[in-house]
C-alpha positions in Angstrom: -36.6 64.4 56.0 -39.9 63.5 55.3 -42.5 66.0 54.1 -46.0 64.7 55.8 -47.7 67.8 57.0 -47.8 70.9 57.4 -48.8 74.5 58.3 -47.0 76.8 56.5 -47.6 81.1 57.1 -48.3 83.7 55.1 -47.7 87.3 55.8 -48.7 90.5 53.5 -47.1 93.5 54.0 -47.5 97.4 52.2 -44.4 99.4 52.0 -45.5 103.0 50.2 -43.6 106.2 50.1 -44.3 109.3 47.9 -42.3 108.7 45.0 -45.1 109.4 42.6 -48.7 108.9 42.6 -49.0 107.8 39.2 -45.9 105.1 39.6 -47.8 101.8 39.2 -47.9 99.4 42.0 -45.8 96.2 42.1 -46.4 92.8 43.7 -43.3 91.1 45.4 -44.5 87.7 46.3 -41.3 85.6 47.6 -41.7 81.4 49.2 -39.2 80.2 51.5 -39.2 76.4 51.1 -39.8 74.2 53.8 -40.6 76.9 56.5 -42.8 75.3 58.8 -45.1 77.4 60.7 -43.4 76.3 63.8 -40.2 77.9 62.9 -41.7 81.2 63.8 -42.2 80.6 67.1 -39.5 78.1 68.0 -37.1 80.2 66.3 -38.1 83.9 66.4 -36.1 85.0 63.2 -36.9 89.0 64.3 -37.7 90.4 60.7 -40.2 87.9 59.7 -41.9 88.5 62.7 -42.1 92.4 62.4 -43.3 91.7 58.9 -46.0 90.0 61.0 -46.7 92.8 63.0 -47.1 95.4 60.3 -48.7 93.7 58.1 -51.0 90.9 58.0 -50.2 87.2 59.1 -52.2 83.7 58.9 -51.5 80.0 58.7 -52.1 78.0 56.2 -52.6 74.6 55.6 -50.7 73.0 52.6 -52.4 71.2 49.6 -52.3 67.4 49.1 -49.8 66.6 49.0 -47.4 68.0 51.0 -44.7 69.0 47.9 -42.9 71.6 46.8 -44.1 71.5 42.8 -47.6 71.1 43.6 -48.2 73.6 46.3 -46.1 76.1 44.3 -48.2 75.7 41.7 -51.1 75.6 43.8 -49.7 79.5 45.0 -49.1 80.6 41.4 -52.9 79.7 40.0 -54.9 79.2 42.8 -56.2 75.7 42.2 -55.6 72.2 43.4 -53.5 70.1 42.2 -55.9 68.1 40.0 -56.9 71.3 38.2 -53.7 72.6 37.7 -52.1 69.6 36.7 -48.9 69.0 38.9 -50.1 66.2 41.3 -47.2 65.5 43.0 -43.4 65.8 42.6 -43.4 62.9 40.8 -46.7 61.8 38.7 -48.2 59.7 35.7 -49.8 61.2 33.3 -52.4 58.9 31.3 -53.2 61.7 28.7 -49.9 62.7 28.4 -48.4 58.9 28.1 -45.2 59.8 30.2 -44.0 60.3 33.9 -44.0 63.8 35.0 -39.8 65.3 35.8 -39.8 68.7 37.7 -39.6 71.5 35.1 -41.5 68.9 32.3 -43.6 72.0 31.6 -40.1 73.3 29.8 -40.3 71.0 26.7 -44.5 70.0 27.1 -46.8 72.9 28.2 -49.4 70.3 28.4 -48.7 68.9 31.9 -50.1 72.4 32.9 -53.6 72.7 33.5 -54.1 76.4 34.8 -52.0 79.7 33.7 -49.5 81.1 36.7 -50.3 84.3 38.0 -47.4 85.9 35.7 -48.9 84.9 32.5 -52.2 85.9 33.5 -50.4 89.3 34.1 -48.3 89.0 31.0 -52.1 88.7 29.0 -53.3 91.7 30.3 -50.3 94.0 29.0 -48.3 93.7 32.5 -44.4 92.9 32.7 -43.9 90.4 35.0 -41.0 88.3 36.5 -39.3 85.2 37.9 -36.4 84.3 39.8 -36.7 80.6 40.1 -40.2 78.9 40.9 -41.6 76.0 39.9 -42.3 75.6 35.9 -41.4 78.9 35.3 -40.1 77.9 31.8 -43.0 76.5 31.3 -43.7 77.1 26.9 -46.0 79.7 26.2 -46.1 80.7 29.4 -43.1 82.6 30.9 -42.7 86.2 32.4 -41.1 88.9 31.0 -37.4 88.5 33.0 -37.1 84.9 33.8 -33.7 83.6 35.4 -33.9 79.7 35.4 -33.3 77.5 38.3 -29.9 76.4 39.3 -27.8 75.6 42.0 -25.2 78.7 42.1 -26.9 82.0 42.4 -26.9 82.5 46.5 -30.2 84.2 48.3 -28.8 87.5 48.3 -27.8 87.6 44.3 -31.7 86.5 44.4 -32.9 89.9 46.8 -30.3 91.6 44.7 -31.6 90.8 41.1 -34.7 91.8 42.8 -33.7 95.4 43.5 -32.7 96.1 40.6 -35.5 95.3 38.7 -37.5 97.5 40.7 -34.9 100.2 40.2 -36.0 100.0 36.1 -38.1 102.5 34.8 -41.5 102.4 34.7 -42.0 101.2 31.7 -40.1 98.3 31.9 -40.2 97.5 35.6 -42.3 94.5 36.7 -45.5 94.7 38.2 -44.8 91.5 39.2 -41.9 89.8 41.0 -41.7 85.8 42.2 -38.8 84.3 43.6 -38.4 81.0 45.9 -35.3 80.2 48.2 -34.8 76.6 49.1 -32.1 76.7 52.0 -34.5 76.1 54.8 -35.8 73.6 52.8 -32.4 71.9 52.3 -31.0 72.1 56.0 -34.5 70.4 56.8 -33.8 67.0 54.4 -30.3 67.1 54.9 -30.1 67.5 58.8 -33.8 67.1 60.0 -36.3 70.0 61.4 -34.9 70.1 64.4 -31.1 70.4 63.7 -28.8 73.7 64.2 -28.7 73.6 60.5 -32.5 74.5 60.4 -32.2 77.5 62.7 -29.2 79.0 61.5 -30.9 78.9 57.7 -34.3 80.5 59.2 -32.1 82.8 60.3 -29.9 83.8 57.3 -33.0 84.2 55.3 -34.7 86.3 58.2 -31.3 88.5 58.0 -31.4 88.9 54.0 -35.4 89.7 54.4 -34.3 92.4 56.8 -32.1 94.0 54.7 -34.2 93.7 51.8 -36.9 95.5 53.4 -34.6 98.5 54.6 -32.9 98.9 51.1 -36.8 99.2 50.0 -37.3 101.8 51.9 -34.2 103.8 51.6 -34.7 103.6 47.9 -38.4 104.9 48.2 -40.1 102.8 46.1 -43.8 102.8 46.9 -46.8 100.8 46.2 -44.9 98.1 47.0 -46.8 94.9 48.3 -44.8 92.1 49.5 -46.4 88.4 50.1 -44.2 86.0 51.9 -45.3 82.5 52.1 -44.5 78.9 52.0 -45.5 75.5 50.7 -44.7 73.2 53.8 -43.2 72.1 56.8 -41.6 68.8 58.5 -41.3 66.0 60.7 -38.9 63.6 61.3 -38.5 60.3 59.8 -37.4 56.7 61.4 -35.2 55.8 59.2 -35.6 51.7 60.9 -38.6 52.0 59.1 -38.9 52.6 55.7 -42.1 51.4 53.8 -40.4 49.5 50.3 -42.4 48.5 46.9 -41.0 44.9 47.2 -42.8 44.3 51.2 -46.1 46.2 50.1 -46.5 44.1 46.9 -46.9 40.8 46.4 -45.6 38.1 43.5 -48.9 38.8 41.3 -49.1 42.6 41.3 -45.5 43.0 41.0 -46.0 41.0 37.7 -48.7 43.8 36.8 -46.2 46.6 37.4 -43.5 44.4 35.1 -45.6 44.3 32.5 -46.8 47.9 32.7 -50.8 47.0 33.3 -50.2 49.0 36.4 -48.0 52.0 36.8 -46.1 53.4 39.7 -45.3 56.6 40.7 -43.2 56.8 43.9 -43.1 59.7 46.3 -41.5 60.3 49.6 -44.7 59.1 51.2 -47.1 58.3 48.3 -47.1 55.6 45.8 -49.5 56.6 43.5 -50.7 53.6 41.1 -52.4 54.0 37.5 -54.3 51.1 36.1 -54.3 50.5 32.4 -57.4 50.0 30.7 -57.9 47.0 30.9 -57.2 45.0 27.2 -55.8 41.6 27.9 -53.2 42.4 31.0 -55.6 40.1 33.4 -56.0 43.0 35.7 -58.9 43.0 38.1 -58.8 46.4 40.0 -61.2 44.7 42.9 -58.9 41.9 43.7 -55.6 44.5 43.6 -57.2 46.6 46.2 -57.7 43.5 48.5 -54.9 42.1 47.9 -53.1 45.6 49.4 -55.0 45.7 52.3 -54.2 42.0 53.1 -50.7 42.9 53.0 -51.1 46.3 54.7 -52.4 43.8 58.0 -49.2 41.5 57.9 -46.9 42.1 61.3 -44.6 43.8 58.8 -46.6 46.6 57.6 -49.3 46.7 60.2 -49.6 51.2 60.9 -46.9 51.8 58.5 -49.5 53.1 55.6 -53.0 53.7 54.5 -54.7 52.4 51.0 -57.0 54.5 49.5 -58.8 53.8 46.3 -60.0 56.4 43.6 -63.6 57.9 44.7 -63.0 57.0 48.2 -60.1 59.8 48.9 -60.1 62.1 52.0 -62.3 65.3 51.3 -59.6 67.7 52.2 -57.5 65.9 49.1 -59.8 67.5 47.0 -59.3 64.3 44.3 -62.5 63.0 44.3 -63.1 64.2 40.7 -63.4 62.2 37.4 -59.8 63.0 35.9 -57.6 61.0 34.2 -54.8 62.5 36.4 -56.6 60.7 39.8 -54.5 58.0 40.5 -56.6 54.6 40.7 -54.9 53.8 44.1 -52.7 55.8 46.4 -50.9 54.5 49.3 -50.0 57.0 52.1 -47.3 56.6 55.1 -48.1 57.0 58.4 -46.6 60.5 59.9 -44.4 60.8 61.6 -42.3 57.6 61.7 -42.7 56.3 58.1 -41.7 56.8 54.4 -42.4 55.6 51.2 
């Protein structure tokens, strides 16, 4: 399913006993992909919502755009994309040369722009850790325990791993402790928001939260703040309607794309386009831009997307900024129906 919007929640909650009072505190920040605001409501998973009620609850409103990497990384830093360097799931780079792959900050540190809240930690003499999140590998920048993602290890070895790192002693426990879970996210682009599939994964994750929280405190651990949050929600696509490169381009600037005086890089519901500087590639950024918005007015493509050109972005995009990582063009689906 498409990713177009979304409110996504936050809660904060304190869990403290009397363990010690010198014990130092620890931060337990977990996401649940693809949790849509909604879901609270529409399916009442009954943990999450106590969490609500005990702590302290808010919606937010995702970054531009609506991703996974770059509102995860928007979480871990506290910047925008632009500043922190992960524009979308899939990006150009100008100053790097290449296209951006999730987990590119594994080989090339340089595709990140700000430090994650774990290295920041790490710097001032704290042990942190990781159990899958976006560029967590990332060189020169991982936490003290870091398990990489993969596909195997189920939610509850996740909560699990969790425990017992706050079972270690003092001084080697965490202060810090990240982990992201992906099934609601999954059920949502498999089988749509508003399938069974949805609800029973809200639901599976609400159970594991549950239990998480009550082996916290039959264990006692105190000072123990935990953050739950997530990156986005969904809507559902028409799949009669998907937006294609070869009915939103015509002859000539699919010749520019050929011969690489423009690049592409294609989203669910973005294509972001990168002009080269111009040499001898017989680009003329004016014409491209009308020649897109005459297309965008043909019967085929009339309300299936917005063009936007660099400088004249939405405010709330927060990429009106000289940066070599603002795409020169971006073109945007219509929500709800549409898709790039």
């Amino acid at each position: 399913m498409s990713r177009f919007i979304s409110a996504c929640f936050f809660v904060l909650f304190f869990c403290s006993s009397a363990r010690s009072e010198t014990t130092p505190p620890v931060i337990v920040l977990l996401s649940i992909d693809g949790f849509a605001y909604e879901y609270i409501h529409k399916h009442q998973p009954p943990n999450i919502l106590a969490l609500s009620k005990l702590g302290i609850s808010a919606k937010l409103a995702s970054v531009y755009p609506s991703k996974t990497f770059p509102n995860h990384l928007s979480i871990i830093t506290g910047k925008y994309p632009i500043h922190h360097g992960i524009t979308n799931n899939a990006f150009y780079s100008p100053e790097i040369g290449q296209h951006y792959k999730l987990g590119a900050g594994k080989k090339n540190a340089a595709w990140l722009k700000a430090d994650p809240l774990w290295t920041v930690a790490e710097q001032q003499g704290l042990k942190t850790a990781v159990y899958f999140w976006p560029e967590s590998e990332a060189l020169g920048k991982q936490p003290t325990y870091n398990i990489p993602f993969n596909t195997k290890d189920s939610n509850q070895k996740r909560f699990d791993q969790i425990l017992q790192w706050l079972a270690l002693p003092d001084e080697q426990r965490p202060r810090l402790i990240v982990s992201y879970f992906s099934t609601v996210d999954s059920a949502g682009h498999t089988y749509g928001p508003n399938s069974k599939e949805v609800e029973q994964s809200v639901q599976e994750i609400d159970s594991l939260i549950g239990k998480f929280i009550a082996k916290l405190s039959a264990d006692n651990n105190d000072d123990i703040t935990l953050i739950l949050v997530s990156d986005h929600g969904m809507m559902e696509k028409d799949k009669n309607k998907l937006i294609k490169p070869s009915t939103t381009f015509d002859a000539s600037i699919q010749n520019l794309i050929k011969t690489k005086a423009i690049t592409m890089a294609k989203n669910d519901t973005q294509l972001y386009l990168y002009f080269t500087p111009p040499k001898s590639n017989n680009l003329d950024p004016s014409d491209v831009l009308s020649r897109l918005k005459v297309i965008a007015e043909t019967k085929h493509n009339k309300n299936l997307y917005h063009i936007y050109s660099k400088g004249n972005y939405p405010k709330h995009w927060q990429l009106n900024t000289d940066s070599p990582l603002v795409p020169d063009i971006i073109i945007e689906a219509i929500p709800p129906k549409q898709r790039l």
